[in-house]
C-alpha positions, 0 to 999 in steps of 0.5 A: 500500500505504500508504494501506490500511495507515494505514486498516488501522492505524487500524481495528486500533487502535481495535478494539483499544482497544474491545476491551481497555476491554470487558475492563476493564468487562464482566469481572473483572480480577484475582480472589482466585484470580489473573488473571479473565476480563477479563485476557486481553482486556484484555492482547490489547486493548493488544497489539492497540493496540501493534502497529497503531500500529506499523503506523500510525507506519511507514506515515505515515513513508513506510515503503512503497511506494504499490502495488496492495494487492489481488493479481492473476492467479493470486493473486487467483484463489486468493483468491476460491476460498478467500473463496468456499470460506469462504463455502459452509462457513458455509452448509453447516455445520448440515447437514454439522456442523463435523466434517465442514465442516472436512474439506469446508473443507480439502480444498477448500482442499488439493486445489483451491486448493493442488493438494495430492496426494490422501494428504496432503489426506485425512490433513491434513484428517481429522487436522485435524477429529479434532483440532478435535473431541477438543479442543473438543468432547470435552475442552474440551466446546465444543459444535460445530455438530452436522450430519444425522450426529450430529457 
């Protein structure tokens, strides 16, 4: 575990440094109004770069021990199905719209992979889309993948 988190908290640490210095170039800082479109990133930038070398110094210490990184059994199962569960949602999405993707996505996650029941998957799932969609796409007005159904 230790190897894969020092390369871990190696990446991490360098995309956070790309992203705070893309903040910092390609977006306004501080604007007359107050914070501009640069300072969020840039803060998450530095969060970002805080946090991995944390993760860094712990596991160059020897704060671990050197152990299989990757689960086995039945968690790697549920890993695969929720990989490949990700997957097929990419691939459906111009057909099916991110509504209905979404309640595809989480029943499968709910139901299949949790082994959910069928009320609290549906209700979870429905709510969660209808959520997502009031949000973003009729508040926020982000517009989603729209499918075959108009949503």
């Amino acid at each position: 575990m230790r190897r894969a988190d020092q390369i871990a908290g190696a990446g991490l640490l360098l995309l956070g440094l790309g992203f705070a210095v893309a903040g910092l170039r390609s977006y306004t800082y501080w604007s007359p109004t107050g914070p501009g479109s640069g300072f969020l990133p840039f803060w998450l930038g530095l969060t970002m770069m805080l946090l991995a070398g944390s993760l860094l110094v712990r596991s160059t210490r020897g704060g671990g021990l050197d152990v299989a990184w990757l689960p086995t059994g039945r968690g790697r199962r549920k890993l695969l199905a929720v990989l490949g569960v990700t997957v097929a949602l990419v691939a459906v999405l111009k057909v099916t719209g991110m509504a209905v993707g979404t309640v595809l996505f989480l029943v499968a996650i709910l139901r299949l992979v949790e082994g959910l029941r069928w009320s609290s998957t549906l209700a979870i799932a429905v709510g969660t889309a209808a959520a997502n969609y009031l949000i973003f796409a009729r508040w926020l007005r982000v517009p989603f993948p729209e499918g075959v159904l108009g949503f």
